[in-house]
C-alpha positions in Angstrom: -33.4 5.7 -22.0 -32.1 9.3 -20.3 -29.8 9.2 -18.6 -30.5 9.9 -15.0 -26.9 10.3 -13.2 -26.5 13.2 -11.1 -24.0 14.8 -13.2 -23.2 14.7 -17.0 -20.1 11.9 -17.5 -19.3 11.2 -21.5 -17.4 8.3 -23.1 -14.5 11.3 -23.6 -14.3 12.6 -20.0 -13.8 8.5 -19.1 -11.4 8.6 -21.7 -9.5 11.7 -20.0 -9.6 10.4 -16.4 -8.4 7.0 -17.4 -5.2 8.5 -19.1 -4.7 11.0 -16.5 -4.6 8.2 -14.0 -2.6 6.2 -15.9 -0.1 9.4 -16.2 -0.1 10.3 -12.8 -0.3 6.7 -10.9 0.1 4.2 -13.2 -3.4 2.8 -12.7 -5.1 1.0 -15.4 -8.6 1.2 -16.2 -10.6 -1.6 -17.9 -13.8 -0.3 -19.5 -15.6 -2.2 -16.6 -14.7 0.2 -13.9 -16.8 3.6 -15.4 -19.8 3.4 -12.9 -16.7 2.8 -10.1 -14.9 6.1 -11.4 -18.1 8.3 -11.8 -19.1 7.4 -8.6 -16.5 8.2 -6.6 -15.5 11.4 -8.7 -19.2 12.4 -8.0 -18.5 12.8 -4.6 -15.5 15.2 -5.5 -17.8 17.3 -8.0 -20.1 17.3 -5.7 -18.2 19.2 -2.9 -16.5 21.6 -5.3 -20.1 22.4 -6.5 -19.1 22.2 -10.1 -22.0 20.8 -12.9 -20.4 17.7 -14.3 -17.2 15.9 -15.2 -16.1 17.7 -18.3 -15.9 21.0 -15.4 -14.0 18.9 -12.8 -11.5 17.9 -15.4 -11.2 21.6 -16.8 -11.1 22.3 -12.3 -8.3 19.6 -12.1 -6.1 20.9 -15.0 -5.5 24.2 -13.5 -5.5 23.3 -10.0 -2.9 21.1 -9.3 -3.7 20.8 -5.0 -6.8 19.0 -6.6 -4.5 16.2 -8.2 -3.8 14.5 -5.0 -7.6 14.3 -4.5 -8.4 13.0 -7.4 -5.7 10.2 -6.9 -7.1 9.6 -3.4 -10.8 9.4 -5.0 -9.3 6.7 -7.5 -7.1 4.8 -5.4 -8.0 0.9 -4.0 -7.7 0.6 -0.2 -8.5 -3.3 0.4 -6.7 -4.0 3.8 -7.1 -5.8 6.7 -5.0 -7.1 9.7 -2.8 -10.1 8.6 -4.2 -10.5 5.2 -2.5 -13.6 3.3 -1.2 -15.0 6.5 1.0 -17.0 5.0 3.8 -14.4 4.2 3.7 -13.4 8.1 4.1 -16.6 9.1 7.0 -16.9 6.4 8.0 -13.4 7.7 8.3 -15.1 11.2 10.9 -18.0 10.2 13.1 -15.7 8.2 14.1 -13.5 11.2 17.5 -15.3 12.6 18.5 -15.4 8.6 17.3 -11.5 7.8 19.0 -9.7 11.0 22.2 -7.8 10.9 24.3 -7.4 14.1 25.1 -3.9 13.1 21.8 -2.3 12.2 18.0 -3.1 12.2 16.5 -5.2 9.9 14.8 -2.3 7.4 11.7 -3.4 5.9 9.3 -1.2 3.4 5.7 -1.6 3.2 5.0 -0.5 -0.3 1.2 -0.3 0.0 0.0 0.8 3.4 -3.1 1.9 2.8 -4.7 2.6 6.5 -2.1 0.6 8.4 -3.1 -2.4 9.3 -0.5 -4.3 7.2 2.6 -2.5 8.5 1.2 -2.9 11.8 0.9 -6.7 11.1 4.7 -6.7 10.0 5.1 -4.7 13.4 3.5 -7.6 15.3 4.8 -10.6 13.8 8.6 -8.8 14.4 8.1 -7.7 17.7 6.9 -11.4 18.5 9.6 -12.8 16.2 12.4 -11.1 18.7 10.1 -11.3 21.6 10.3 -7.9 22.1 8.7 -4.7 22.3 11.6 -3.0 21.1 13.3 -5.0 18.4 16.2 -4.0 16.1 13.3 -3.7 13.4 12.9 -0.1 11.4 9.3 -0.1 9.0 8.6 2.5 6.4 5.2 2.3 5.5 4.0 4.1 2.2 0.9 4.9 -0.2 -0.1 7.3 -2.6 -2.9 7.6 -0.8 -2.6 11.1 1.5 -6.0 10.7 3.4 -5.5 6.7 4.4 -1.8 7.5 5.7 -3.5 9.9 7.9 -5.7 6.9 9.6 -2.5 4.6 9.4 -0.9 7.1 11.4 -3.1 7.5 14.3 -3.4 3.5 14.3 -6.9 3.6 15.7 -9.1 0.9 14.7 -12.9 -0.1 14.8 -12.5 -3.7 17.3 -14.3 -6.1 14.9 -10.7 -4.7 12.2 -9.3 -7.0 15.2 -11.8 -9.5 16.3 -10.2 -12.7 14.3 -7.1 -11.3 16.2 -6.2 -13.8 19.1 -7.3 -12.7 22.7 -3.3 -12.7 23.7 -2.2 -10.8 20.3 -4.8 -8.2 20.9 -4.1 -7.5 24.7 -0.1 -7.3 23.9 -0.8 -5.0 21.0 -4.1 -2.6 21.1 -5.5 -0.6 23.8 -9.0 -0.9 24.1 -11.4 2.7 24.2 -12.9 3.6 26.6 -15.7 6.5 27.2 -16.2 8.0 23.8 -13.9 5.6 22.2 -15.4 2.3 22.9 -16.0 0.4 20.0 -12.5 1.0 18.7 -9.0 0.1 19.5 -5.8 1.8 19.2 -2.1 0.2 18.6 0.0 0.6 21.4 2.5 3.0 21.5 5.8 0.7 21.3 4.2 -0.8 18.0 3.6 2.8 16.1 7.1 4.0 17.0 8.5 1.3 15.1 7.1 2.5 11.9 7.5 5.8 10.1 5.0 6.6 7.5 5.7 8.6 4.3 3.4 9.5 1.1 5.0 7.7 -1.9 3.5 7.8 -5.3 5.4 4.3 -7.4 5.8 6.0 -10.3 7.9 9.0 -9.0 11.6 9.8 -9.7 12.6 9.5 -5.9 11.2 6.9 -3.0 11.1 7.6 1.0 12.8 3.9 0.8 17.0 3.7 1.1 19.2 0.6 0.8 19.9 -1.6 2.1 16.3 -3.3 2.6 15.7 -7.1 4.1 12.2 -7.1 3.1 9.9 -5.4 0.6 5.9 -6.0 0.7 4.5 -4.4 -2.4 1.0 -6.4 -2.5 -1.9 -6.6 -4.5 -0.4 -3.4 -6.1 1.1 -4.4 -9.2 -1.9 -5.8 -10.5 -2.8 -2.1 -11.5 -0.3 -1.7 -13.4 0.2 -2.8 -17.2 3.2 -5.4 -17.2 5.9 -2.2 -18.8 5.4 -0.3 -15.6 5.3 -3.3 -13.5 9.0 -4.4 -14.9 10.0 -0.5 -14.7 9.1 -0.3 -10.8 10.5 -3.6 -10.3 14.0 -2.9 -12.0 14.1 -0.2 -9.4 12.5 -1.4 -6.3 15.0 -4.9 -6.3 18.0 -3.1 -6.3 16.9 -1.7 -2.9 17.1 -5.5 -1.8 20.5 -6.8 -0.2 21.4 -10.3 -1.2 18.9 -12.6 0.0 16.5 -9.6 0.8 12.4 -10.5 0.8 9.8 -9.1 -1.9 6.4 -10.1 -0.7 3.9 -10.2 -3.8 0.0 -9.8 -3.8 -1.4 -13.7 -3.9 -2.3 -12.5 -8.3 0.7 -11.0 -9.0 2.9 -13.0 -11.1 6.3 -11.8 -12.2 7.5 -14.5 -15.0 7.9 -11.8 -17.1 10.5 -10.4 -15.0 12.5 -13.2 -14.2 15.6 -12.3 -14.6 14.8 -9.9 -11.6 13.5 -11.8 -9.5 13.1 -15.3 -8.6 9.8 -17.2 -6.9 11.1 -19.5 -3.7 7.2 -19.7 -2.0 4.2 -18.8 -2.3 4.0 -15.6 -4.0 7.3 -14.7 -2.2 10.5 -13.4 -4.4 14.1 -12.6 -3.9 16.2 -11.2 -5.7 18.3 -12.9 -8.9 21.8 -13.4 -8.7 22.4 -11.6 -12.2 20.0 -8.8 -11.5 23.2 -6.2 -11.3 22.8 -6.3 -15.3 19.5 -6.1 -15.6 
């Protein structure tokens, strides 16, 4: 049977973008996921106006501005507001134990994506300190260029807020109006708490600076093969002050870094006493 996909895609140029990714972001690639990377590489070939994959990759290895694009094109963006509840909830009743009298309590959001998870940390710390300016300082992160762009404008179609309660959406979002209705936009107070910065995992430097009380770095690791997971995490806990927060996607399992980190709920970690050594 011919094969009738838009543009020519061999076993070898899978073979090249799987390594490159892995290279450049630290994403694996099962063999399942080749329709998922020839479609959304398509889209890239397509607007460059180049004849198949084998030109693209030729394209990408002598223009590097490209890389970030292809990255962007290969990158999962699963988000939505509140997602696992339960670690906001947890979030919530760690407060009084996580503050610092001297400084605000400095979380990183390792995984931003379009914004509505750092936003939900927002939330559940401004209603934590029942405030609309708390001691609370977020950096939110991705690898991801173009999604940091909608996190940063924080505007919303409503139904990304309709399981939102009536009271939590009034105190937070602004509803559009005119030309905007239909979508909904975080309230001023809540963006200012949160700085956003383009972070690639695998890099030598990070945005993020100790001391930090909580780290969420979910549904991320699952990506990665369990060497790179134990290399990010050997730096990333460090960042941690003693009793610090690592907040783990709900598959992500780190038994094979135990001596990093230990589990104390529901995909929640903190940091091991001997992790100095480790």
């Amino acid at each position: 049977m011919a094969d009738s996909r838009e543009f020519g895609f061999q076993s070898s140029d899978f073979e090249k973008v799987r390594d490159l990714i892995h290279q450049r972001a630290g994403i694996r690639l099962s063999d399942s996921k080749k329709q998922l990377v020839y479609s959304r590489l398509a889209r890239r070939i397509r607007a460059l106006g180049l004849k198949d994959f084998t030109t693209y990759l030729a394209y990408l290895a002598d223009v590097e501005s490209e890389m970030e694009e292809f990255i962007n094109a290969l990158t999962t963006n699963l988000t939505s507001f509140f997602r696992e509840n339960h670690h906001f909830d947890y979030l919530a009743t760690q407060v009084t134990t996580l503050k610092s009298r001297d400084r605000p309590l400095n979380v990183w959001c390792a995984a931003a994506s379009t914004g509505e998870e750092a936003y939900s940390i927002a939330i559940t710390l401004a209603m934590a300190f029942g405030s609309d300016r708390p001691p609370v300082s977020i950096l939110a992160s991705d690898i991801d260029s173009q999604v940091l762009r909608t996190a940063q404008r924080g505007v919303y179609q409503a139904e990304r807020v309709a399981s939102l309660s009536h009271e939590t959406r009034k105190q937070f979002f602004l509803r559009g109006r005119g030309t905007n209705t239909g979508t909904v936009k975080v309230k001023p107070f809540l963006r200012q708490m949160i700085t956003f910065r383009q972070a690639n995992l695998l890099d030598a430097t990070w945005p993020a600076e100790p001391p930090l009380d909580v780290i969420f770095c979910r549904n991320v690791m699952i990506y990665f093969d369990k060497t790179t997971q134990r290399q990010i995490l050997t730096r990333m806990v460090p960042l941690l002050r003693d009793g610090g927060l690592y907040f783990a996607g709900h598959s992500e399992s780190f038994v094979h870094a135990s001596d990093l980190v230990e589990l104390i709920g529901h995909s929640v970690y903190r940091p091991c006493a001997t992790r100095e050594n480790a």
